[in-house]
C-alpha positions as CSV (number, residue, x, y, z in Angstrom):
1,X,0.0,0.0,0.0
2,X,1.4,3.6,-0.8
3,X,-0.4,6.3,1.2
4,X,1.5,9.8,0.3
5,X,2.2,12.6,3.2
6,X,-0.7,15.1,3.8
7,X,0.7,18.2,6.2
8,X,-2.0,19.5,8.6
9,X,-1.9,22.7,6.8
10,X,-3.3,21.6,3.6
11,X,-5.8,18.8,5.0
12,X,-8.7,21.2,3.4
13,X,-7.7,20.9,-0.1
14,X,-6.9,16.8,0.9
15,X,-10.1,14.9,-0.7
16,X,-11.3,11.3,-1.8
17,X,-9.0,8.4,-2.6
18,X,-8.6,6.7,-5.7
19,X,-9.2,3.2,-7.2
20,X,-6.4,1.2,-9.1
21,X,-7.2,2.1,-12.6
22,X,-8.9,-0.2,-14.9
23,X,-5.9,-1.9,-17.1
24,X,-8.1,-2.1,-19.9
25,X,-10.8,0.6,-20.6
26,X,-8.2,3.3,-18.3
27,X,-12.0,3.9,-16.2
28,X,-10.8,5.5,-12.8
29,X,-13.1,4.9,-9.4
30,X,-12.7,7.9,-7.1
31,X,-13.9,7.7,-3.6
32,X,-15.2,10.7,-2.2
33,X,-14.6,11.2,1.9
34,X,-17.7,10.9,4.2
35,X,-18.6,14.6,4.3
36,X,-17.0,16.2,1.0
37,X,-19.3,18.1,-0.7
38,X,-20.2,17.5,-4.6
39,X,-18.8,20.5,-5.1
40,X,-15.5,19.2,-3.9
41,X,-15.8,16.2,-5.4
42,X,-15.9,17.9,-8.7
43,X,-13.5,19.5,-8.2
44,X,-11.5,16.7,-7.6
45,X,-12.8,15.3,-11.1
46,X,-12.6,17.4,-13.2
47,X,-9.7,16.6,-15.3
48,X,-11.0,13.3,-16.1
49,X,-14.4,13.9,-15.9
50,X,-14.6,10.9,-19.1
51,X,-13.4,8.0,-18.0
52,X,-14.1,8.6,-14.1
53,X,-16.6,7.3,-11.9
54,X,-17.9,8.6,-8.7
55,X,-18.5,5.8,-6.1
56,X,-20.1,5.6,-2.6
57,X,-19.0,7.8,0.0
58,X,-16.2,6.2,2.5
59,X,-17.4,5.6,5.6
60,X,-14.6,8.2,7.0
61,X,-13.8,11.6,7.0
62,X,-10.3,13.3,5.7
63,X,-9.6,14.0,8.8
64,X,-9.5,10.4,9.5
65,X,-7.5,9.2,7.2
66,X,-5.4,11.9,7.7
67,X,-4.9,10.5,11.1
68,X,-4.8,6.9,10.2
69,X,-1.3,7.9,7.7
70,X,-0.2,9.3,10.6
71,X,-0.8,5.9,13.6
72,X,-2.7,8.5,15.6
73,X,-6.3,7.0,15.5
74,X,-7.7,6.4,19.2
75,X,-10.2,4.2,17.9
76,X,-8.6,0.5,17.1
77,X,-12.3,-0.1,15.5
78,X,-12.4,2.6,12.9
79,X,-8.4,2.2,12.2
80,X,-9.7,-1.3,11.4
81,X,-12.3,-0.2,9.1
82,X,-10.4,2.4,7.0
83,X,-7.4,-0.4,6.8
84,X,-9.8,-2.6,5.3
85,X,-11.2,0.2,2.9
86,X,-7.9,1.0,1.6
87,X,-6.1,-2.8,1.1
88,X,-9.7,-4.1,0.1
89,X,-10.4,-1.1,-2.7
90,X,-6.6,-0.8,-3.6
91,X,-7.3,2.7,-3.0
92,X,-4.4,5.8,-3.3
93,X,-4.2,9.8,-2.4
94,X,-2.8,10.0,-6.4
95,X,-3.9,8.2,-9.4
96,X,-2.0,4.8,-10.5
């Protein structure tokens, strides 16, 4: 798994993860955060707005996962759950 560094500062620019991109068709799956805003999520899209698509909300916020990169999660549970997002979805903070 390769997670990237996020600094505090720019945690409110930090958004949804990314899928492992489909070897065939190129189709990329972008996760949008629990929380983030269409808006944002557009955002985030909109350089590949033809060949992405937008799936479920995570069940965890940025600040979360920002967190979880950084061991500092009280809650075993939810550090848990977001591992099992992440190695289960093959998901990434940049685009493979």
């Amino acid at each position: 798994m390769k997670i990237l560094p996020v600094s505090q500062k720019n945690i409110q620019s930090f958004h949804g993860l990314w899928g492992e991109r489909h070897p065939k068709s190129k189709e990329l799956k972008y996760y949008p955060y629990s929380g983030q805003s269409p808006a944002q999520t557009e955002e985030e899209t909109k350089n590949y707005k033809s060949i992405v698509t937008i799936m479920a909300a995570l069940p965890f916020t940025a600040k979360e996962f920002y967190k979880y990169t950084k061991n500092k999660l009280s809650s075993i549970t939810k550090q848990k759950l977001i591992e099992k997002y992440v190695v289960n979805k093959g998901l990434s903070t940049i685009i493979r």
